[in-house]
C-alpha positions as CSV (number, residue, x, y, z in Angstrom):
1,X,58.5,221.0,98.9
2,X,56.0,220.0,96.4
3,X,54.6,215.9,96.7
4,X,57.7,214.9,93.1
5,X,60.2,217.0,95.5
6,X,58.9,214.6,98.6
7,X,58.5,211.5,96.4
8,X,62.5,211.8,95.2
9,X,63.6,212.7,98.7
10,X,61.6,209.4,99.9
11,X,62.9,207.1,96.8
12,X,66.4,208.3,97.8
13,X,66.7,208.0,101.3
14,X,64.9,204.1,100.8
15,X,67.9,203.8,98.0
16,X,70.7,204.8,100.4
17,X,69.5,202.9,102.9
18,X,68.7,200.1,100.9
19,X,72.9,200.1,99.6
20,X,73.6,200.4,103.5
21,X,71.2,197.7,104.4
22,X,72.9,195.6,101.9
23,X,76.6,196.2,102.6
24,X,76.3,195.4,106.2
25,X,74.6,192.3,105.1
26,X,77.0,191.0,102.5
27,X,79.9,192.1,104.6
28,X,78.1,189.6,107.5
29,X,77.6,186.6,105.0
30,X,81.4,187.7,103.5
31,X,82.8,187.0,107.1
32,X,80.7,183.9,107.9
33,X,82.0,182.6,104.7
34,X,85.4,183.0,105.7
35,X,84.9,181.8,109.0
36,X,83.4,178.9,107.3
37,X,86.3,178.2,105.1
38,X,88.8,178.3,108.3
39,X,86.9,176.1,110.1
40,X,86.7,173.5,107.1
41,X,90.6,174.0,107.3
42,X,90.7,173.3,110.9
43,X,88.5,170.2,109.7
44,X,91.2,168.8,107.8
45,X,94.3,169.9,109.7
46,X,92.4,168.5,113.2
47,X,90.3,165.0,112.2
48,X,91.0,164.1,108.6
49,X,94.6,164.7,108.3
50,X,95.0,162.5,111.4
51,X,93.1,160.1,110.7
52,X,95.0,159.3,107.4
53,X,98.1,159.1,109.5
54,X,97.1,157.1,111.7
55,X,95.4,154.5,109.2
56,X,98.6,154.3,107.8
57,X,99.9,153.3,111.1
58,X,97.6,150.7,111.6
59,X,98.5,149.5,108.1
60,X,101.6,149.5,108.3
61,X,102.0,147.3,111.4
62,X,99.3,145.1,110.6
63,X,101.0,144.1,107.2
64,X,103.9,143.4,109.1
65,X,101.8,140.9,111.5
66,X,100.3,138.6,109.0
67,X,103.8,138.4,107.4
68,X,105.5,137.7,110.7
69,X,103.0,134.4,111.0
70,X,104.0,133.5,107.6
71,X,107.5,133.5,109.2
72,X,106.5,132.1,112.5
73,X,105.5,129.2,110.7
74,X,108.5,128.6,108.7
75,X,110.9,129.0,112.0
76,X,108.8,126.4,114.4
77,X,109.7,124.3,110.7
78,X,112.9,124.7,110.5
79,X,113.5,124.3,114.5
80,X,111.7,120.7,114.1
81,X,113.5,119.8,111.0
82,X,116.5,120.2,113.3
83,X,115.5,118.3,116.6
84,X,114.8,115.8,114.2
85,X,118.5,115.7,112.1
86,X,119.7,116.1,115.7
87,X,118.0,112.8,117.1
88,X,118.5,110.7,114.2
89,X,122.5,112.0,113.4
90,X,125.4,110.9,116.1
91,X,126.8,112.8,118.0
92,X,130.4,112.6,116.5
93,X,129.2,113.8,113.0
94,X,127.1,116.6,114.3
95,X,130.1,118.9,115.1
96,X,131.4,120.4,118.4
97,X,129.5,123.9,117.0
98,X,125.9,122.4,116.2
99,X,124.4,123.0,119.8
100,X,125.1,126.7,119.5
101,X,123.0,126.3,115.6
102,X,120.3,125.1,117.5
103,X,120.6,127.7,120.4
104,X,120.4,130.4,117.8
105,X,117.4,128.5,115.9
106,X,115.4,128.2,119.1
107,X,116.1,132.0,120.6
108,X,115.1,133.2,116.8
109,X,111.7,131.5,116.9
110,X,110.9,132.7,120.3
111,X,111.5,136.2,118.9
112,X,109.5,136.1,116.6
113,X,106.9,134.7,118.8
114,X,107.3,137.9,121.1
115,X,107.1,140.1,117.8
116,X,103.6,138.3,117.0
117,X,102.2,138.9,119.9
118,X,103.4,142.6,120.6
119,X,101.9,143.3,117.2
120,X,98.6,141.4,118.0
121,X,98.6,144.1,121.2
122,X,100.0,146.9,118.7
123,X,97.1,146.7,116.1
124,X,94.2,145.8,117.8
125,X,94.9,149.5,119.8
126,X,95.8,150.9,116.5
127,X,92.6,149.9,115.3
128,X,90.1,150.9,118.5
129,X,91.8,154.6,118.0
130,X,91.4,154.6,114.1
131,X,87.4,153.8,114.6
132,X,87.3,156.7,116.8
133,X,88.5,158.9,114.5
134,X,86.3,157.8,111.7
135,X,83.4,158.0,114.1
136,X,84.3,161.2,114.8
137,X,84.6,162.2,111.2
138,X,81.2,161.2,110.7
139,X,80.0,163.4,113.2
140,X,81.7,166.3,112.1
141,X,80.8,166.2,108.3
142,X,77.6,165.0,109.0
143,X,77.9,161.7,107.7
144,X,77.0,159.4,110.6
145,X,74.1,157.2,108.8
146,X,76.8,156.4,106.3
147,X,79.4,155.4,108.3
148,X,77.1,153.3,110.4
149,X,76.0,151.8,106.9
150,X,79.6,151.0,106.2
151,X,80.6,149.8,109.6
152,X,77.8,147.5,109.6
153,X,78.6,145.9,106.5
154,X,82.3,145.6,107.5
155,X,81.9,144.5,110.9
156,X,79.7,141.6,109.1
157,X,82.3,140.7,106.8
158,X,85.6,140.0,109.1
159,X,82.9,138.2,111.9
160,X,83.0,136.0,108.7
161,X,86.5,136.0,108.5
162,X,86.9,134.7,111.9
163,X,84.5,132.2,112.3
164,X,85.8,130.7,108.7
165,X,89.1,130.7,110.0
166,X,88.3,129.4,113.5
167,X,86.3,126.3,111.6
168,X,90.3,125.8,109.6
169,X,92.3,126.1,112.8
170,X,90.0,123.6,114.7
171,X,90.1,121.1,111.7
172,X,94.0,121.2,111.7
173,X,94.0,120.6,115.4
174,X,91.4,118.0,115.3
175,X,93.7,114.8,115.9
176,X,95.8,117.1,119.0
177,X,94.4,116.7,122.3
178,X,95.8,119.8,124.6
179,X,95.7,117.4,127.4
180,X,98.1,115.4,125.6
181,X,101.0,117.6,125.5
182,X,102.5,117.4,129.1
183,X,102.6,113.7,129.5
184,X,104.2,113.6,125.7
185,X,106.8,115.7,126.6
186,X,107.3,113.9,129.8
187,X,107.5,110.6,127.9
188,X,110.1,111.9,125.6
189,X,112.3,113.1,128.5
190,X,112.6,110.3,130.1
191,X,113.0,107.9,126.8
192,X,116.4,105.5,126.0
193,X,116.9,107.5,122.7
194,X,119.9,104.7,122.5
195,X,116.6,102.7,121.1
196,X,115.9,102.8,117.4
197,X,112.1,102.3,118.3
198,X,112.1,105.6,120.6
199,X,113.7,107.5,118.3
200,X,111.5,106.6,115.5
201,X,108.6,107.5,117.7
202,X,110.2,111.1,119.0
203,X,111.0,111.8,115.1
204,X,107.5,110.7,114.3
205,X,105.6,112.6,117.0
206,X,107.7,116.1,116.4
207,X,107.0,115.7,113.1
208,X,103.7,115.7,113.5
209,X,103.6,118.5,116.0
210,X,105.7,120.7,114.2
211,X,103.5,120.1,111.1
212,X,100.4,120.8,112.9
213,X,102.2,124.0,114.6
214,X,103.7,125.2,110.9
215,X,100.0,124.5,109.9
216,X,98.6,127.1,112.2
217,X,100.6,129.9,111.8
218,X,99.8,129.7,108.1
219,X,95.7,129.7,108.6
220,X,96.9,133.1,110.9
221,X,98.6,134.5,108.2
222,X,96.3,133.9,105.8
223,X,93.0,134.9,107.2
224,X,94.8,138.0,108.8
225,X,95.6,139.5,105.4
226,X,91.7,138.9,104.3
227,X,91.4,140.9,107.8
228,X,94.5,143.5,106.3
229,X,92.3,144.0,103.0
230,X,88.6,144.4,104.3
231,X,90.2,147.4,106.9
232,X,91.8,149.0,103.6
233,X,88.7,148.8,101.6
234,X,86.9,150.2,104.9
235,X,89.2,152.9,104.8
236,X,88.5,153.8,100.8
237,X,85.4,153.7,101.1
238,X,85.3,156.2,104.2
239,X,88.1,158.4,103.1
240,X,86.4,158.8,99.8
241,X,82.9,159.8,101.9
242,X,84.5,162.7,104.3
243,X,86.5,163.5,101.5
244,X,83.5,164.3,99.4
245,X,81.3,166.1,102.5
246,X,84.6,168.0,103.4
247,X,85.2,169.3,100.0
248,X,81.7,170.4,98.5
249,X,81.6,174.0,100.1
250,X,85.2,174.7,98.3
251,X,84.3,173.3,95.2
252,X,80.7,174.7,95.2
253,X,82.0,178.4,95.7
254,X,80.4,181.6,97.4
255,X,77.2,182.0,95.3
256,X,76.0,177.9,96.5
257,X,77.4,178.9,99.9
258,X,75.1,181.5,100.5
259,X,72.0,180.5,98.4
């Protein structure tokens, strides 16, 4: 062969195996980039999906909590305002079917009670799993400084939020003296309500009591709702963030993906 007949041989055997070189390659980053894609699916469908679920969850019973104090406070109301009308009305003009009224006021109140406090359990667990799940987000999209950022600045704001709210509840509860309670109740047990002066002192002290009670239940409700919107804007603020690190290899295409 003469040295152009070598020199074309050479420039296309380096040009075949160049376009072979470069299949096999782009084939290799074609599936990567599908096996990306599915695992970025998996992403969604295993940790973000389920963490919107459960948020809701959380949300859900939590906004049911804050307005069962609101309702607390009203019931431990109305169950006074009765014991009161009770005490202060004779018996032949309260009606042979007003002990079962206030049998149905008193088992209402005690409900709700239970319901407060099985929600109390229900969203403080709701809550421990949901922070899991966003921690684990942040691990999986890469965004862990972030969500530390974010969680710092949270956790900063509801501390806040309880020790204002501790500081209320104390100042209603100033003038009641725990130690106080038993030997009250005692006293009114074993009072002559047949005595004006007794009975102005019973309606007196359960008016206090139940004002002080109603009181409480209301500070609960309010500062749990502050607690209701700081988790939500937590949540926003963290949905938006994976959101973002979970949809830039879609929306930046093949080309960015490999380059």
């Amino acid at each position: 062969m003469s040295n152009g007949a070598q020199s074309f041989s050479s420039q296309l055997l380096i040009a075949i195996i160049s376009i072979s070189l470069g299949s096999f390659l782009f084939a290799g980053i074609l599936e990567n980039y599908k096996k990306d894609q599915g695992l970025q699916e998996e992403l969604i469908k295993d940790y973000f999906r389920p963490m919107r679920e459960l948020q809701s969850s959380c949300s859900s019973s939590h906004n049911e909590l804050f307005l069962k104090y609101g309702e607390l406070s009203g019931s431990y109301q109305l169950m006074s305002n009765e014991i009161v009308h009770m005490t202060v009305t004779p018996d032949s003009k309260l009606g042979q079917y007003y002990e079962a009224l206030q049998m149905s006021i008193i088992k209402a109140n005690v409900e709700l009670k239970k319901g407060v406090e099985d929600l109390e359990i229900t969203v403080k667990k709701c809550k421990t799993d949901l922070f899991l799940k966003y921690e684990e987000l942040s691990l999986v999209t890469g965004s862990y400084p972030e969500f530390m950022g974010l969680s710092k600045k949270y956790t900063d704001a509801i501390n806040s939020i309880y020790s204002e709210r501790q500081k209320k509840a104390k100042e209603n509860t100033k003038n009641l003296e725990p130690n106080q309670l038993i030997p009250l109740m005692r006293k009114f047990i074993a009072m002559d309500e047949s005595i004006d002066a007794n009975k102005s002192m019973l309606v007196s002290e359960m008016e206090r009591m139940s004002k002080l009670t109603s009181q409480h239940n209301l500070i609960m409700a309010e500062y749990e709702e502050l607690i209701f919107k700081k988790d939500y804007d937590l949540f926003l603020s963290l949905h938006d963030l994976y959101a973002i690190k979970i949809s830039k290899k879609y929306s930046d295409g093949f080309i960015s993906w490999v380059f």
